[in-house]
C-alpha positions as CSV (number, residue, x, y, z in Angstrom):
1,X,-6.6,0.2,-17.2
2,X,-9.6,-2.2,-17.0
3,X,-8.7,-5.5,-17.4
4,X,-9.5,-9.1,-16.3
5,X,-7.8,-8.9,-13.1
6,X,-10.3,-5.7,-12.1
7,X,-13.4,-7.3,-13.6
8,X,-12.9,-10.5,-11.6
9,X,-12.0,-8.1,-8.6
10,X,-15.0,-5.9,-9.0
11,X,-17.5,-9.0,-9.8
12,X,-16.5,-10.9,-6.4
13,X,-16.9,-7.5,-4.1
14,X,-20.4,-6.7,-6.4
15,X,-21.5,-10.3,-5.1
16,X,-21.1,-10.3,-2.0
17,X,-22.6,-6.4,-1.7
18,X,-25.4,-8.1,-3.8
19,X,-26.1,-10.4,-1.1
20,X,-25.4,-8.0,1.5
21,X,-27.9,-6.2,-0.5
22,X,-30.6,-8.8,1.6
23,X,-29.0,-7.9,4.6
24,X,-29.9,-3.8,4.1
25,X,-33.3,-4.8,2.4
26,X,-34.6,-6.1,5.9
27,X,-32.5,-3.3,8.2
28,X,-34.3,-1.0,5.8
29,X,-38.0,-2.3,5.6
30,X,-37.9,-5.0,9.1
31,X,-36.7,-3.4,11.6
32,X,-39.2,-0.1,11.6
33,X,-41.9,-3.1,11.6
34,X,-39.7,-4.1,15.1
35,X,-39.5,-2.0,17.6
36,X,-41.4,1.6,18.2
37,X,-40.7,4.5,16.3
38,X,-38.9,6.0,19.3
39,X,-36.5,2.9,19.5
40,X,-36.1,2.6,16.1
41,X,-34.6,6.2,16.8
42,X,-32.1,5.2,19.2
43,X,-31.2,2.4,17.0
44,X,-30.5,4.9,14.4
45,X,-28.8,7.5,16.8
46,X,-26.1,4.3,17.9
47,X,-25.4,4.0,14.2
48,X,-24.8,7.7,13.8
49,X,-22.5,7.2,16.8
50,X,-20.5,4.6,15.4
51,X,-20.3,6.5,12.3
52,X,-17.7,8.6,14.3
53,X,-15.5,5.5,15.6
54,X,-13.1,5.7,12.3
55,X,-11.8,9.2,13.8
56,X,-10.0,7.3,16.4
57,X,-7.3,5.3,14.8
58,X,-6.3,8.5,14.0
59,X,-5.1,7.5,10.2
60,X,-3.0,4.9,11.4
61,X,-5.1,2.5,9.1
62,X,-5.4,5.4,6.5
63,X,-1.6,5.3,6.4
64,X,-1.9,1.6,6.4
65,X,-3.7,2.0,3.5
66,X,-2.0,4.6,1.8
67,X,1.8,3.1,2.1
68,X,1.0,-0.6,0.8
69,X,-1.4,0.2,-2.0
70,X,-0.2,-2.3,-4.8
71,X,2.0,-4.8,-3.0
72,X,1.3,-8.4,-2.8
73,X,0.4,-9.9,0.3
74,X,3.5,-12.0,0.3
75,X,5.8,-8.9,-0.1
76,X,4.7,-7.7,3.4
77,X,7.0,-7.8,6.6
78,X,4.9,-10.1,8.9
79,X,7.1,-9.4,11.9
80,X,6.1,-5.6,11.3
81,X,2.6,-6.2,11.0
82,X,2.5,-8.1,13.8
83,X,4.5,-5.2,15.8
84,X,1.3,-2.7,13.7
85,X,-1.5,-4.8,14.9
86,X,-0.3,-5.0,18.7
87,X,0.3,-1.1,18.6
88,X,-3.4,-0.5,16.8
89,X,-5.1,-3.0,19.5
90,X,-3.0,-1.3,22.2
91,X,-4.3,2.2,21.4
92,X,-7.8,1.2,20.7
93,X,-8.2,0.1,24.1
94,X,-6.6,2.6,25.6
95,X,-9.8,4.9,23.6
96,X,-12.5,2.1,24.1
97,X,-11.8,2.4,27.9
98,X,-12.3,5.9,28.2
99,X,-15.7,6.3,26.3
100,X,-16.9,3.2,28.6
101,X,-15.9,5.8,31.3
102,X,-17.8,8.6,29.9
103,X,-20.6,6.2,29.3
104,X,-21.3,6.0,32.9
105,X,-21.6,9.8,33.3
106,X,-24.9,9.6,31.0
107,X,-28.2,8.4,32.1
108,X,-31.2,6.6,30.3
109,X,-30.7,5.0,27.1
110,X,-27.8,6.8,25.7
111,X,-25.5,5.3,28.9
112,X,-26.0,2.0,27.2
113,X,-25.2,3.1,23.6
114,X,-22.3,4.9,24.0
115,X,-20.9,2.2,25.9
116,X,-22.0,0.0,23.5
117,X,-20.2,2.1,21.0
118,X,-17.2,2.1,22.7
119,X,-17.0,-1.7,22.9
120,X,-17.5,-1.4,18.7
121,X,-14.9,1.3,18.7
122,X,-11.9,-1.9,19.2
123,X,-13.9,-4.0,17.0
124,X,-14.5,-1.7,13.9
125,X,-11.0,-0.1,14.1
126,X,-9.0,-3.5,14.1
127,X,-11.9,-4.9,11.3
128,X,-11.0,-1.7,9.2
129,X,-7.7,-2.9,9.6
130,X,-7.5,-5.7,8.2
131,X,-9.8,-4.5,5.5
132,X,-7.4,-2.4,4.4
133,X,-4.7,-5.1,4.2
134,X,-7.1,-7.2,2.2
135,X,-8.0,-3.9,-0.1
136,X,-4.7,-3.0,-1.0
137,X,-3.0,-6.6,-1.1
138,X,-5.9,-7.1,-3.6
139,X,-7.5,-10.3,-1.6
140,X,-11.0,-9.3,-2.3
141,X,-12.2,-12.5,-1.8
142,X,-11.7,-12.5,2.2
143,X,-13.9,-9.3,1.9
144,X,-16.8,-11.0,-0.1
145,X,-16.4,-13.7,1.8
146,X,-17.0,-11.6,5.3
147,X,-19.7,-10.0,3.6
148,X,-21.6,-13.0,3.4
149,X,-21.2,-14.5,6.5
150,X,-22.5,-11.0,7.9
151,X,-25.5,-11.1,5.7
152,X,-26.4,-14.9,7.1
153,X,-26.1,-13.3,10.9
154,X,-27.6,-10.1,10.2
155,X,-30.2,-12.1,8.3
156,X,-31.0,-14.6,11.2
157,X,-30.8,-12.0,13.4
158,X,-33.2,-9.5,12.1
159,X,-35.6,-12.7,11.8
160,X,-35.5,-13.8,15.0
161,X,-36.4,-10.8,16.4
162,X,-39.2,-10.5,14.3
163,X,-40.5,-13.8,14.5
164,X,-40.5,-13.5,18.4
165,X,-41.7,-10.2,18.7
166,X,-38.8,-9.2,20.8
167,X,-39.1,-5.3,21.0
168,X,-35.8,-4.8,23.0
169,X,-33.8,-2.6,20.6
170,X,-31.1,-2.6,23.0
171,X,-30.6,-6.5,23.2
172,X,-30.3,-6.5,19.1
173,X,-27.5,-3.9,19.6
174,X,-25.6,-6.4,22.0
175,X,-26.1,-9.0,19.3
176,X,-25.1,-6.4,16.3
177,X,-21.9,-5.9,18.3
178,X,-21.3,-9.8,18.9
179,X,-21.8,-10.2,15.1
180,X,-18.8,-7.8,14.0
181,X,-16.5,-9.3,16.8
182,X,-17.4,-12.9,15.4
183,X,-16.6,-11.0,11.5
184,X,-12.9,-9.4,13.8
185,X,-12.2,-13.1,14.9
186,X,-12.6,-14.3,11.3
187,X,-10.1,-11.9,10.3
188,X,-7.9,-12.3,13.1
189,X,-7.3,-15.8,12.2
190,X,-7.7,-15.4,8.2
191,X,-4.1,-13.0,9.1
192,X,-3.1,-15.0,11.9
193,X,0.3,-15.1,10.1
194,X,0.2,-10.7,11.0
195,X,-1.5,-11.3,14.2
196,X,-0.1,-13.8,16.0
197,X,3.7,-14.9,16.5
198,X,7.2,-12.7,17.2
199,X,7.0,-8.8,16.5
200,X,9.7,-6.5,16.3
201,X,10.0,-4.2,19.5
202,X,7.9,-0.9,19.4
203,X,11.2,1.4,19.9
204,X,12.3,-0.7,16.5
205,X,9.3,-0.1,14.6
206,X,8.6,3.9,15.7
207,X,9.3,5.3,12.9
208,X,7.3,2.8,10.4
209,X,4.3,3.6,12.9
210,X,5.1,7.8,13.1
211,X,5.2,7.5,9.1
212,X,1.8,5.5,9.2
213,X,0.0,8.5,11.5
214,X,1.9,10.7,9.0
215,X,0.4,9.4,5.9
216,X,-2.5,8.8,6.9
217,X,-3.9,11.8,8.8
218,X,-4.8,13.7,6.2
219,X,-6.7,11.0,4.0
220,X,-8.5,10.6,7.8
221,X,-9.5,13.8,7.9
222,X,-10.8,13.6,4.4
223,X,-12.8,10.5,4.4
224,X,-13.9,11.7,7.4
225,X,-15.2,15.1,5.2
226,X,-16.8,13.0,3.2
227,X,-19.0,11.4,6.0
228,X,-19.8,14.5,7.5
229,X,-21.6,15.4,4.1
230,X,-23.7,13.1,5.4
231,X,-23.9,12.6,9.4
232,X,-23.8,16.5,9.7
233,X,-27.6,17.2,8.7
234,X,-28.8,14.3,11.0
235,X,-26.7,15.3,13.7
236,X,-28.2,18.7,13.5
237,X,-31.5,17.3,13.3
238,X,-30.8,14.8,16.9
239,X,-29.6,17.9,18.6
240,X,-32.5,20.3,17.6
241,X,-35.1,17.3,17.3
242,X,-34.0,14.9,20.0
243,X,-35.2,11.4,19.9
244,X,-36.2,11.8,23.4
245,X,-38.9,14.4,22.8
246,X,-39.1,14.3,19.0
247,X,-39.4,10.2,18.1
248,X,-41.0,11.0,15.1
249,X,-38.7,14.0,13.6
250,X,-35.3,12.3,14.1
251,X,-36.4,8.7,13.2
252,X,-37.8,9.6,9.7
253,X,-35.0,11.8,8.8
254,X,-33.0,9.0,9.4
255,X,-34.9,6.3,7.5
256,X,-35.0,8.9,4.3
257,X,-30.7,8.5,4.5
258,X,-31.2,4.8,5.1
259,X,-33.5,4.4,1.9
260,X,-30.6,6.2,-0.3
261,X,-28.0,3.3,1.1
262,X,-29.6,1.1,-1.8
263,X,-27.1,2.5,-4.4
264,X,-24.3,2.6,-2.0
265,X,-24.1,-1.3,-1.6
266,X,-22.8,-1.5,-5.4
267,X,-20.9,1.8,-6.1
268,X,-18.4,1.1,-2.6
269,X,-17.7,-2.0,-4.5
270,X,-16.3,-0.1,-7.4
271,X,-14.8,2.6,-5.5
272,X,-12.9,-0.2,-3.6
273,X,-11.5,-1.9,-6.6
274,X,-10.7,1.2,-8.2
275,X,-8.0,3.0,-6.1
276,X,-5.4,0.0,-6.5
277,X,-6.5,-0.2,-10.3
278,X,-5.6,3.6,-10.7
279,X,-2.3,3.0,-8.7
280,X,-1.1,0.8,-10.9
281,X,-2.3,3.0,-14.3
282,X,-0.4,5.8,-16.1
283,X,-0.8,9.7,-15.9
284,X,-1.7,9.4,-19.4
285,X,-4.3,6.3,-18.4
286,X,-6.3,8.4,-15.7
287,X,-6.3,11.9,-17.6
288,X,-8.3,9.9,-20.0
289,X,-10.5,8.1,-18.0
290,X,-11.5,11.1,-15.3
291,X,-14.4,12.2,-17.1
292,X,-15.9,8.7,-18.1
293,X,-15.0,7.3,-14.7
294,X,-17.6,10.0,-13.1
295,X,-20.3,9.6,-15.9
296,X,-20.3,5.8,-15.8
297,X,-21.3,6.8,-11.9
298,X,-23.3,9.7,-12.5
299,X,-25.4,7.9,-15.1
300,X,-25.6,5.0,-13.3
301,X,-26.7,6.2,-10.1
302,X,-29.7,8.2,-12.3
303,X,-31.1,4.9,-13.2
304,X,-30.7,3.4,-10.0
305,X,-32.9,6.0,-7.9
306,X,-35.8,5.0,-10.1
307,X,-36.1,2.8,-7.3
308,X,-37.6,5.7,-5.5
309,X,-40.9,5.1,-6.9
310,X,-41.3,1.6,-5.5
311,X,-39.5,2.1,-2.1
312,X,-42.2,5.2,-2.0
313,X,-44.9,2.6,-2.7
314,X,-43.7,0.2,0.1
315,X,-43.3,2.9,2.8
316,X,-46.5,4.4,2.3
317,X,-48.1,0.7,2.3
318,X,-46.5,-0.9,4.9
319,X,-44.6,2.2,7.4
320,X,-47.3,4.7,7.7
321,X,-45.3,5.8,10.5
322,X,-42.6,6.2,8.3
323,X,-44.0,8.7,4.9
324,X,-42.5,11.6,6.0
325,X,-39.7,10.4,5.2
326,X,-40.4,9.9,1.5
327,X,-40.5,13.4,1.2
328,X,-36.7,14.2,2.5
329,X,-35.9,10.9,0.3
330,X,-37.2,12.8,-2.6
331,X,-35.4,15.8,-2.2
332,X,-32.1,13.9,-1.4
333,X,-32.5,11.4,-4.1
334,X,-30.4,13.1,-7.0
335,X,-27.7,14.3,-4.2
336,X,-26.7,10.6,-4.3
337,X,-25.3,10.6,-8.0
338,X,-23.0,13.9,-6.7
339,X,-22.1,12.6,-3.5
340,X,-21.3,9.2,-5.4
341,X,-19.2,10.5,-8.1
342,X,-17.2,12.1,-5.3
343,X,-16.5,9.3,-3.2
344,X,-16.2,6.6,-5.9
345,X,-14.2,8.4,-8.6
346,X,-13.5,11.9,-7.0
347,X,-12.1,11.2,-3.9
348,X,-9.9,8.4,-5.7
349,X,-8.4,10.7,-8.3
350,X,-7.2,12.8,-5.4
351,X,-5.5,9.9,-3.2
352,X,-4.1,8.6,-6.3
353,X,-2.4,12.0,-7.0
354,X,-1.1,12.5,-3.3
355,X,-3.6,15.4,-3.6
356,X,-5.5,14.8,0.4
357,X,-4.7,18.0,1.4
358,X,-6.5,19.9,-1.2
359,X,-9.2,17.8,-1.2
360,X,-9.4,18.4,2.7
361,X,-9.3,21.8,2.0
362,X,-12.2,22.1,-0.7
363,X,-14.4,20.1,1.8
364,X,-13.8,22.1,5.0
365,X,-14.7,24.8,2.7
366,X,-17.9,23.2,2.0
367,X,-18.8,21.4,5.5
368,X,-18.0,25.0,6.8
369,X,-20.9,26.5,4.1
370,X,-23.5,23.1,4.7
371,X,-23.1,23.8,8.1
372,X,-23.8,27.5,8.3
373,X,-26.8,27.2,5.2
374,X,-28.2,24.7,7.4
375,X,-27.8,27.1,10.8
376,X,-29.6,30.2,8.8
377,X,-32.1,28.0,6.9
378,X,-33.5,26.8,10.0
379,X,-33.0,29.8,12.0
380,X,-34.2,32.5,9.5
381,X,-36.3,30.2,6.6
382,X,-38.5,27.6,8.6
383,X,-37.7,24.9,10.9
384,X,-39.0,22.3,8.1
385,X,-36.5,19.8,7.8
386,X,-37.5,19.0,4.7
387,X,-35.6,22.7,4.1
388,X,-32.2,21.1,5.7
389,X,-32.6,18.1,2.6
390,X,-33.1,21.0,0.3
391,X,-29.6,22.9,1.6
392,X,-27.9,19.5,1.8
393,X,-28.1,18.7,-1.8
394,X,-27.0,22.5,-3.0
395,X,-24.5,22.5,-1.5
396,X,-23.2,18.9,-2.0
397,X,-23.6,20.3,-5.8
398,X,-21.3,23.3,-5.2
399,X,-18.7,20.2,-3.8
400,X,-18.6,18.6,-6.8
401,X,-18.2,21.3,-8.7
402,X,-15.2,22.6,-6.8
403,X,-13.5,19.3,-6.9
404,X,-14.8,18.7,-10.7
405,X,-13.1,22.0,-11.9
406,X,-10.1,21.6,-10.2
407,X,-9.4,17.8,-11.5
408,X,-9.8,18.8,-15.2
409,X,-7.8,22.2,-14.7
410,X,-5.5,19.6,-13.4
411,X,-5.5,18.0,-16.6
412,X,-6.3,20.8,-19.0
413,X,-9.3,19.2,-19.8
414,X,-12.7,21.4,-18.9
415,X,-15.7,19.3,-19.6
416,X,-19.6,20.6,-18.6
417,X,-21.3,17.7,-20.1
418,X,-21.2,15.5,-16.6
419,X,-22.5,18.7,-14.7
420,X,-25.5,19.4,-17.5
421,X,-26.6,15.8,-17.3
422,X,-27.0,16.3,-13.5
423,X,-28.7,19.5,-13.7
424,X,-31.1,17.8,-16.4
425,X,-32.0,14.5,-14.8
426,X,-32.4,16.2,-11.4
427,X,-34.9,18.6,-13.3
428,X,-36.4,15.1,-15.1
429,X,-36.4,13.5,-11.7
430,X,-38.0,16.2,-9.6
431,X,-40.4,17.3,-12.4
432,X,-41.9,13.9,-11.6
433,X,-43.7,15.4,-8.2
434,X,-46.4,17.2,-10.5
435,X,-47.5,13.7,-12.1
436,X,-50.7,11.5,-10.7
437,X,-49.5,8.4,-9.8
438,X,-46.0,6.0,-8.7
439,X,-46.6,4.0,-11.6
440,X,-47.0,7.1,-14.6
441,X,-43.8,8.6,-12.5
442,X,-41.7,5.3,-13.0
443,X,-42.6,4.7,-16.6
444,X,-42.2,9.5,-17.3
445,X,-38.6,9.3,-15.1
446,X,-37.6,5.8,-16.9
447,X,-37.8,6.5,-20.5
448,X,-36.9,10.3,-19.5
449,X,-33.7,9.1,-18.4
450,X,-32.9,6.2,-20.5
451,X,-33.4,9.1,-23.6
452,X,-31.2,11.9,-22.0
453,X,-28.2,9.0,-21.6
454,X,-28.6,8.1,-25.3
455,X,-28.6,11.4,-25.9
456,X,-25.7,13.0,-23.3
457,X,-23.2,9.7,-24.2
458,X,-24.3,8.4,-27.2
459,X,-20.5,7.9,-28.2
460,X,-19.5,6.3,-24.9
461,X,-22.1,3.8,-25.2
462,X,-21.4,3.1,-29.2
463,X,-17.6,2.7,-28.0
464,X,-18.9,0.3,-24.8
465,X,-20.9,-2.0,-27.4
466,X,-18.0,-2.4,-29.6
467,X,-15.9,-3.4,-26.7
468,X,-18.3,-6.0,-26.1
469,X,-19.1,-7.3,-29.5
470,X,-15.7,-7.3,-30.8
471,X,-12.8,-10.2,-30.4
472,X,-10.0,-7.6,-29.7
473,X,-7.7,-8.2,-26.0
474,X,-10.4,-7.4,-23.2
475,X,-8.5,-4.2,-22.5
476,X,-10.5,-0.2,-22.1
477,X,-7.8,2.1,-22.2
């Protein structure tokens, strides 16, 4: 199952996330430092917006996606792509148009970001697109490749801005949107050859494009449960805390999610390489992998939010606007292994096994119990949101454990060792708050954890270093 094909795969997509890694290093720690805390709250309320852009393809790019997992790029039907492309530009349009419309029915600074986000809606959609192609074709190096030229923009961008004191938040969202239409138009003509030239009529091609809607709506509608795990407790917070009247609420519950998108620059590189890996592998190849699939991710993730102690450091040092928001990060911090080993290896399994629809159905389920924990938390508990952090990660733990049980029912395999290692390093990591001191925390939650992996996986790790040290084919069943 892992062989040299994936490891090259998942070593160019790591390095280019690595040096994208510079690019969210500065959005995380720069901007704040740019504009007030009020702007840096709209800034962070367009983002939220464009979270929501990926709803209207409507799974045409999920079916995309779906359908072509596997092939070679050569196998594809240019004429037809070029017949999908036109249709997907057409509709997007069509979309982009009316929010623009609706975007002149607001006033004040959320006229110019919804219109703003509809102008993005065209140019994400189409990007995602072609993404997708490049994803399931296997061309990962036009994705590391964009992901570098966005860092050098972002990069320049960011310290411009800063350099010249410009405190015009909306001006750097014009230029954020220029930047991913410049990254389109590199993609546009990387596939000129499905972009440009003859195309099949649309009469011709309405079934292929019915099927692609077909496919792909229900793996829409459960990515889309997937990012309403995490845009669902901001969004309460913007409408109960806008950041009209409530700068400081809304814009350090934000920066707490934006501090936890440190891990999420390497694992999206894995989970990206791993759905056309676990295409091409047997049923008897991932029944044996599920379980050490989620603890290389769980454990992984453990070791990575020791960087909690540092980023705490630099808030509190250099954002003093901003140390609220190390209070939600600490609370959300373990959530981040859950909601990782869903999306990377979870949410993978269940494509991979044409499973969508249960998986949509186990996170309505639980969007349906965030949402109303979070309603009667704040209604009935206190109107703390450090209290919504608290519900979000129990419940995002009742998620996994729904999707967990009913993967290894699936194989006939129940295993509670994953699960206890969470419970334990969460303990390990939260334990931490009753210690004096960043620096005794970092060296208490480092060896803590470092001694509950030897001890949880002790036989993983002696079958990993035999891998390594021996001269047998470089294959891990």
């Amino acid at each position: 199952m892992i062989n040299k094909k994936f490891g090259k795969d998942l070593f160019l997509v790591v390095l280019s996330n690595g040096v994208k890694l510079l690019s969210s290093i500065l959005t995380v720690f720069v901007i704040p430092l740019i504009f007030t805390q009020q702007d840096y709250g709209f800034y962070k309320l367009f983002l939220l917006y464009v979270s929501y852009v990926g709803i209207f393809h409507f799974g045409f790019n999920d079916g995309i996606y779906l359908y072509y997992a596997g092939k070679d790029y050569e196998e594809l039907d240019k004429a037809q792509f070029r017949t999908y492309t036109k249709f997907l530009a057409m509709m997007q349009s069509i979309i982009a148009i009316i929010i623009l419309g609706i975007s002149f029915f607001l006033s004040g600074d959320r006229q110019i970001i919804v219109f703003l986000v509809g102008i993005n809606l065209i140019v994400l959609n189409l990007t995602t697109y072609y993404q997708f192609i490049s994803q399931v074709t296997q061309r990962f190096k036009e994705f590391a490749v964009r992901n570098i030229i966005y860092t050098v923009f972002n990069v320049l961008l960011i310290g411009i801005f800063y350099l010249l004191e410009i405190m015009d938040y909306k001006l750097f969202l014009v230029f954020t949107v220029a930047i991913n239409l410049i990254l389109l138009l590199w993609y546009v003509f990387s596939y000129k050859e499905i972009t440009f030239g003859k195309t099949n009529r649309f009469m011709e091609q309405k079934d292929g494009i019915s099927l692609m809607f077909k496919l792909g709506i229900l793996l829409l509608f459960s990515n889309l449960v997937v990012m309403f795990f995490s845009s669902i407790p901001r969004q309460f917070v913007e409408i109960n805390f806008p950041v009209e009247l409530y700068p400081d609420i809304f814009s350090n519950f934000s920066f707490a999610y934006t501090l936890m998108g440190f891990t999420g620059v390497f694992l999206s590189a894995v989970s990206m390489v791993l759905y056309p890996t676990l295409r091409k592998s047997s049923d008897e190849e991932l029944k044996n992998r599920y379980n050490d699939f989620n603890s290389s991710v769980i454990v992984l993730v453990f070791i990575l939010i020791i960087a909690f102690f540092p980023l705490s450091y630099i808030v509190q040092r250099f954002l003093p606007n901003y140390t609220n928001a190390v209070e939600i990060f600490f609370v959300l911090a373990p959530g981040i292994s859950i909601t990782s080993a869903v999306t990377v290896v979870i949410h993978n399994y269940f494509k991979t096994l044409n499973k969508n629809k249960e998986f949509l159905i186990i996170g309505v389920i639980n969007l349906a119990l965030l949402t109303g924990a979070i309603y009667l938390v704040h209604n009935f508990i206190s109107q703390e949101i450090i209290y919504i952090a608290v519900t979000t990660v129990l419940v995002e733990l009742i998620w996994f454990l729904t999707l967990d049980y009913y993967l290894n029912k699936e194989y006939n395999k129940i295993s509670y060792r994953n699960i206890s290692f969470i419970i334990i390093a969460s303990l390990l990591f939260y334990s931490t708050l009753y210690l004096d001191g960043l620096l005794l925390g970092t060296l208490v939650y480092g060896v803590g954890i470092a001694l509950l992996t030897f001890l949880f996986y002790f036989d993983k790790i002696k079958q990993l270093l035999l891998y390594f040290t021996s001269n047998k084919p470089n294959k891990i069943d």
